[in-house]
GUDREN-28639 format. One line per field, with one value per atom (N, C-alpha, C, CB): residue number from 1; x, y, z. Coordinates in Angstrom, 3 decimals, m for minus. Atoms other than C-alpha are relative to their C-alpha. Glycine has a CB too. Layout:
<rs>
pos = c(NUM_...)
px = c(X_...)
py = c(Y_...)
pz = c(Z_...)
</rs>
This chain:
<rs>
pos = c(1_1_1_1_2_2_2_2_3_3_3_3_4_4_4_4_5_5_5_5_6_6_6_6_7_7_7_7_8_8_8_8_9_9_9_9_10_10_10_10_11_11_11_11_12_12_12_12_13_13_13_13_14_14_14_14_15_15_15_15_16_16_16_16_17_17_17_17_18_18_18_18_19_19_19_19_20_20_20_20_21_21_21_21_22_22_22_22_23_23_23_23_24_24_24_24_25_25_25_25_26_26_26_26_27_27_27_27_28_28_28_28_29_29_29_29_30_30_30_30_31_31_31_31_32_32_32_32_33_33_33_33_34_34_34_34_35_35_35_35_36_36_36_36_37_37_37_37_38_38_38_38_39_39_39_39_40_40_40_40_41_41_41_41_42_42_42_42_43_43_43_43_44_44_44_44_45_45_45_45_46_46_46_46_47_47_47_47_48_48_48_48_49_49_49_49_50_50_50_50_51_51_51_51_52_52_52_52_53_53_53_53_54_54_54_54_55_55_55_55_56_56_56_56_57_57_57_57_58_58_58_58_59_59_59_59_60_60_60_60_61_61_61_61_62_62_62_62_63_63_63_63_64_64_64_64_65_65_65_65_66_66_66_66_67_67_67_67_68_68_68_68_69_69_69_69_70_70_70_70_71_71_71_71_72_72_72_72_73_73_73_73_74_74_74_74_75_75_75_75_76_76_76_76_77_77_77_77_78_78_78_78_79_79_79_79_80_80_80_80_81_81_81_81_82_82_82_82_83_83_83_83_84_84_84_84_85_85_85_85)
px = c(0.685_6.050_m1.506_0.482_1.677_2.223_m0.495_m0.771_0.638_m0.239_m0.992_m0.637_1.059_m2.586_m0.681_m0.043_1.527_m6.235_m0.499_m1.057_0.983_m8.230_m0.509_m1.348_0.975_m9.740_1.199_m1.214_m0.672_m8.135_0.180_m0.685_0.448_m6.599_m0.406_0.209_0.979_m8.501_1.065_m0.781_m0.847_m5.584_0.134_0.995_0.079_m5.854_m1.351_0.026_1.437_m9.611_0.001_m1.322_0.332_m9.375_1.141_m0.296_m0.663_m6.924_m0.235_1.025_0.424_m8.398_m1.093_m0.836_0.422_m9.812_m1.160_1.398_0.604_m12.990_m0.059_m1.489_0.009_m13.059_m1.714_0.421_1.471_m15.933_0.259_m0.578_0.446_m17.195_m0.026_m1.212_0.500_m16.882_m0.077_1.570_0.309_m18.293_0.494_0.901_m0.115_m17.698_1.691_m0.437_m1.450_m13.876_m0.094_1.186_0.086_m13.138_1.153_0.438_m0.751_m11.397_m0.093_m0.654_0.130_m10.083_m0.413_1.390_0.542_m11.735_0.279_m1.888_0.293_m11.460_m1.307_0.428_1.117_m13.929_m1.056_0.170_0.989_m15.706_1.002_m0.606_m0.032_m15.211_m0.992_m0.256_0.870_m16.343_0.109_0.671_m0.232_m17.290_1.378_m1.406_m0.651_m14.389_1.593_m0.253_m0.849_m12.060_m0.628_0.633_0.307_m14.024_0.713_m1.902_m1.258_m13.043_0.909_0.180_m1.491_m9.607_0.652_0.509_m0.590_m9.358_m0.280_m0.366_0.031_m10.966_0.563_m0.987_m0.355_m9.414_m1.399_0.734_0.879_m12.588_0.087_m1.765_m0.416_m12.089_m0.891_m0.057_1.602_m13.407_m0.495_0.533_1.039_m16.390_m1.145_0.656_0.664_m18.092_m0.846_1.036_0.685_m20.828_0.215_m1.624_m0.678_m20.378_m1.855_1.223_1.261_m23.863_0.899_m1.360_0.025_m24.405_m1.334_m0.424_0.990_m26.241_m0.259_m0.065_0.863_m28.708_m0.815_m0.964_1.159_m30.774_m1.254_m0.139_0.796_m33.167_m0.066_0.744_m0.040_m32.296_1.433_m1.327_m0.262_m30.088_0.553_m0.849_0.206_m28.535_1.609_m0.884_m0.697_m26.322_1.208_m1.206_m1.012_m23.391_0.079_0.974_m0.442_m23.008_1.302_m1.283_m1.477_m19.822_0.403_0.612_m0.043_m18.003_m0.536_m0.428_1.034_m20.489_0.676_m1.439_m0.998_m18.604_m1.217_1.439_0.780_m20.330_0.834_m0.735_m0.408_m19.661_0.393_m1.217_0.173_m18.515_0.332_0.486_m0.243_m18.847_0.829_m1.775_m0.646_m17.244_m1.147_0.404_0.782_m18.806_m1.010_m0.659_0.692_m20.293_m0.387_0.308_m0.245_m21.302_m0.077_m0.380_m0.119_m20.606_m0.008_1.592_m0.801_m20.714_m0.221_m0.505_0.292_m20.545_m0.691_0.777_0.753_m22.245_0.066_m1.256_m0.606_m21.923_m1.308_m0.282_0.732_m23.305_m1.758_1.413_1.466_m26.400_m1.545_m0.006_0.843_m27.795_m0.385_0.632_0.967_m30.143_m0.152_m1.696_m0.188_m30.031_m1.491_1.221_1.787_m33.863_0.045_m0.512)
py = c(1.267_40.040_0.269_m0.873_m0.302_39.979_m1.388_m0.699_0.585_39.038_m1.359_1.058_0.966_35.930_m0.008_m0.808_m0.392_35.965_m0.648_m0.620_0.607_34.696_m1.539_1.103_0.953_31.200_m1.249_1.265_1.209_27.859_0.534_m1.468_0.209_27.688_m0.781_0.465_0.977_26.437_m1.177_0.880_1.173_24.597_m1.711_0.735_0.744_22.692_m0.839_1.113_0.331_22.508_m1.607_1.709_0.788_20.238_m1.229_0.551_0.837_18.073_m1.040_0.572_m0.112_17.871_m1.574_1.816_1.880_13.307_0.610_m1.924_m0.012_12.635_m1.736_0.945_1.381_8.569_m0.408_m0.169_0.497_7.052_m1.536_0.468_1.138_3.341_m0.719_0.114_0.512_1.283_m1.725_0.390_1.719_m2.305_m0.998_m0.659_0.572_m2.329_0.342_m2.371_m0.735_m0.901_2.015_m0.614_m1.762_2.392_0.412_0.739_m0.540_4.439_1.619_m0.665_m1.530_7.972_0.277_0.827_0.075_9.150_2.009_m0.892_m1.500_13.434_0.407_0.760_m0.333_15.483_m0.079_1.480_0.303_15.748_m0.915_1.566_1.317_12.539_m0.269_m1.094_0.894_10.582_m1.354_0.027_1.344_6.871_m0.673_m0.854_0.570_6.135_0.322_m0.089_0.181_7.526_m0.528_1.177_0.816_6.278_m2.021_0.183_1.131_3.006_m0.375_m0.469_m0.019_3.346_0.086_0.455_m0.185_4.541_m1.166_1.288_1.186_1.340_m1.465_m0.141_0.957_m1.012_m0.999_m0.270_1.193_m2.496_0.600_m0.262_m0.083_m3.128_0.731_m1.533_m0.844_m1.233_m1.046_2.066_0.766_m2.245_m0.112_m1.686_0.227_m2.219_1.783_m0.825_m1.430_0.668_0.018_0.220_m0.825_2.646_0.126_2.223_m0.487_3.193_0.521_m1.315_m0.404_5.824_m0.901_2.036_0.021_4.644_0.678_m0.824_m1.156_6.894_m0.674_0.944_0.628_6.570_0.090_0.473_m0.429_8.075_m1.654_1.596_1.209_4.802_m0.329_0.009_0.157_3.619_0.959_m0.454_m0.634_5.714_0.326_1.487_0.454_4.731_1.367_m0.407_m0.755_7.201_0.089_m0.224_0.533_7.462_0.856_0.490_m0.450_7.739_1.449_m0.704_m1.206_10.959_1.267_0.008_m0.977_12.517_0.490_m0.668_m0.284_14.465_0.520_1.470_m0.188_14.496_0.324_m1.248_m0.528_15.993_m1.215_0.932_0.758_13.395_0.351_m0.973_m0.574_13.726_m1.225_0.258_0.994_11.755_m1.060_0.648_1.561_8.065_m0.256_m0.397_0.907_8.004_m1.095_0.016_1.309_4.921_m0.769_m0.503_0.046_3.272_m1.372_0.708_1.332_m0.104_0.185_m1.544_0.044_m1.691_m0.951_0.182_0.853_m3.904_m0.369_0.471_0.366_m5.701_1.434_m2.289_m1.355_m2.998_m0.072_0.684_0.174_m4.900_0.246_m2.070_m0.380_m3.904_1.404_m0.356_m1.374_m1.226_0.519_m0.368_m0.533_0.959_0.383_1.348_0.090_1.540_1.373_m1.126)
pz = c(m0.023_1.965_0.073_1.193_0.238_0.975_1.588_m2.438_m0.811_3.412_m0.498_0.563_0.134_3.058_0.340_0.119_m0.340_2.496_1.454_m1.283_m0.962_5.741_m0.575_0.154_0.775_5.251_m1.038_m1.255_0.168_3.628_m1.304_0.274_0.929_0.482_m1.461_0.107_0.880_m2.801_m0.443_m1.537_m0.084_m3.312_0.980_0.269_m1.375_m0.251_0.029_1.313_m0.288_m0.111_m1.228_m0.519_0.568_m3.505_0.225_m1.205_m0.119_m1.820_1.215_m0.074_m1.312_1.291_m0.266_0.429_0.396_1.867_1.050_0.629_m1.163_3.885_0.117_m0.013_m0.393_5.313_m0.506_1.874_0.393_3.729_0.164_m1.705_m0.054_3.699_m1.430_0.634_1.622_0.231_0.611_m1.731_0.049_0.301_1.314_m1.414_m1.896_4.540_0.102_0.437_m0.283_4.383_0.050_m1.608_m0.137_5.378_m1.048_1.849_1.223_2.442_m0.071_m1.392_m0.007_2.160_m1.391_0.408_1.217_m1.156_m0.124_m0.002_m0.211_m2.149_0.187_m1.054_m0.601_m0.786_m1.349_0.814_1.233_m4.822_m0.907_m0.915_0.809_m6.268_m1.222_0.968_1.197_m9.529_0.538_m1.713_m0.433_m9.262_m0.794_m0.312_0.120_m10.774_0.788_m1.147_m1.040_m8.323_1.238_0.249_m1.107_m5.738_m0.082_m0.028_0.069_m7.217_m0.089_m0.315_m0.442_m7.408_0.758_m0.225_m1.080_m4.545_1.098_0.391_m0.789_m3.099_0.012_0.026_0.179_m5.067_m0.590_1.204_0.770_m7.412_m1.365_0.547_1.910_m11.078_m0.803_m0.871_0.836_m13.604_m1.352_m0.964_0.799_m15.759_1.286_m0.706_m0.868_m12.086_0.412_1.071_m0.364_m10.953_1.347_m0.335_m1.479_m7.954_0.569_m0.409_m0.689_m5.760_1.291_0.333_m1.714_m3.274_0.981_0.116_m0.874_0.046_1.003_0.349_m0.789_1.854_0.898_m0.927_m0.706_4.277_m0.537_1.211_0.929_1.478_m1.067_m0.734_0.648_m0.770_m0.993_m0.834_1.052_m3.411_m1.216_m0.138_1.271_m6.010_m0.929_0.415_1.062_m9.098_m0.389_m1.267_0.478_m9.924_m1.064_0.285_1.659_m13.831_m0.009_m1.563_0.083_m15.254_m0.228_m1.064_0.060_m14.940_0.995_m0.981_m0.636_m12.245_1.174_0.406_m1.319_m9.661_1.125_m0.363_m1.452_m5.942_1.038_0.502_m1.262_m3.192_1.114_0.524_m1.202_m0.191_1.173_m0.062_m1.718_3.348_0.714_1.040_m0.954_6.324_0.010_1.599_0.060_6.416_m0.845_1.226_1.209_3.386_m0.528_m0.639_0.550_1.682_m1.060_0.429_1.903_m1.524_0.004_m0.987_0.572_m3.015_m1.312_0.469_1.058_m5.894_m0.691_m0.372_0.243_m8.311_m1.701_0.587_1.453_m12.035_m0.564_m0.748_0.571_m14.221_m1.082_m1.159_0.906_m15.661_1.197_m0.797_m1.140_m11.570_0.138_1.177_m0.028_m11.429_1.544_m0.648_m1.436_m8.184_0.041_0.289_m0.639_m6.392_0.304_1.626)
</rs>
């Protein structure tokens, strides 16, 4: 029987949720998400944009863009003719 490396594995890691915040609900989302699993996973329709919020400001997700998320993240959303600051 082989031994196993030290340390988690990568299998795991890309399965592995952190609890974030979408539009004031808490939602488990994977740790690197696109805005469009973020929305699925919150339950808002698509045709809708995803914003991250920072304490930095505002900032728009485009489709496809995979980010990193941490624990209490925060996301809403917004019709897609809204421009993020």
């Amino acid at each position: 029987m082989g031994r196993r490396p030290l340390g988690r594995d990568p299998s795991q890691m890309e399965a592995s949720m952190a609890a974030c915040i979408v539009n004031g609900r808490r939602v488990d989302i994977p740790n690197a998400a696109t805005p469009e699993e973020v929305a699925s996973a919150a339950g808002i329709r698509p045709g809708r944009r995803i914003i991250r919020q920072t304490r930095e400001g505002n900032y728009p997700m485009n489709p496809g863009e995979r980010v990193t998320v941490g624990e209490a993240d925060k996301f809403v959303d917004a019709p897609q003719r809204v421009k993020g600051s």
